[in-house]
C-alpha positions in Angstrom: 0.0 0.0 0.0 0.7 3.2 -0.7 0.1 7.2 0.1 -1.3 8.7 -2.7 -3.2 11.9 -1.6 -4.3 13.6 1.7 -6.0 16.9 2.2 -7.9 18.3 5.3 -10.7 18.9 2.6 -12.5 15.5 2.6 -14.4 16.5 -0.5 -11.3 17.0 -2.7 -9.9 13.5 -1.3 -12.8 11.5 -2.4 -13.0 13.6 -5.4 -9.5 11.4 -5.9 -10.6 8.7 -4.5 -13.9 8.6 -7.0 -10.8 9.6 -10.1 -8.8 6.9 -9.4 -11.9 4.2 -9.3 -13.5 5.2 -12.3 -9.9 4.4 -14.3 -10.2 0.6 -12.4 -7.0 1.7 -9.7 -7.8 -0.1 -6.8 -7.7 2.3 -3.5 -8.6 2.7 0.1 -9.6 5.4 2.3 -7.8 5.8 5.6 -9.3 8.4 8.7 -12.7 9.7 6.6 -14.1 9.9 10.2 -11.0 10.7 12.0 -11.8 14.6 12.7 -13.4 13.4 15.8 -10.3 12.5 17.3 -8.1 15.5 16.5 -8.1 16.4 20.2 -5.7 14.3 20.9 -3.8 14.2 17.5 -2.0 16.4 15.9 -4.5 17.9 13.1 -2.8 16.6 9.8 -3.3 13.1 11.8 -6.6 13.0 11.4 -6.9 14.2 7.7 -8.5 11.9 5.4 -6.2 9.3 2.8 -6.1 7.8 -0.6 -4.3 4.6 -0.4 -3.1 2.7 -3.7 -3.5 -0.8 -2.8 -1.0 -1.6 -5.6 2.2 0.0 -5.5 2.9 -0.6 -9.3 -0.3 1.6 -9.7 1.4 4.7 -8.2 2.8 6.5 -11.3 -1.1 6.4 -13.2 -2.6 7.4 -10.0 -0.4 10.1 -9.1 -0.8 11.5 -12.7 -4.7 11.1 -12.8 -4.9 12.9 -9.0 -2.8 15.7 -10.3 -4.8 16.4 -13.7 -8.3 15.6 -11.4 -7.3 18.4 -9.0 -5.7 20.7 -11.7 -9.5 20.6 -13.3 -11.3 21.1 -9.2 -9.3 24.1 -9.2 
């Protein structure tokens, strides 16, 4: 597994998230309900993640979140 985005916004990560499925990359999402917890974390702790599930994916992922958030923008 691998990081492949994080952002405190939690719409733009599962706007990546959403990206990445549509083009069949397999991915997981790590803290989407950790705000709750940022009391005792550190704030960038708790921000949601994209996870690749397949390393080899990383270089299509990383060019698909780029051009996804490039066009949010």
């Amino acid at each position: 597994m691998r990081l492949i985005y994080t952002n405190e916004n939690r719409i733009m990560v599962l706007n990546v998230k959403n990206v990445l499925m549509s083009y069949d990359i397999d991915v997981t999402l790590n803290n989407e309900f950790a705000s709750s917890a940022s009391g005792g974390l550190a704030p960038f702790d708790t921000w949601p993640e994209v996870w690749l599930l397949k390393d080899n994916d990383y270089d299509k992922a990383k060019k698909l979140s780029i051009l996804s958030l490039s066009r949010a923008i």
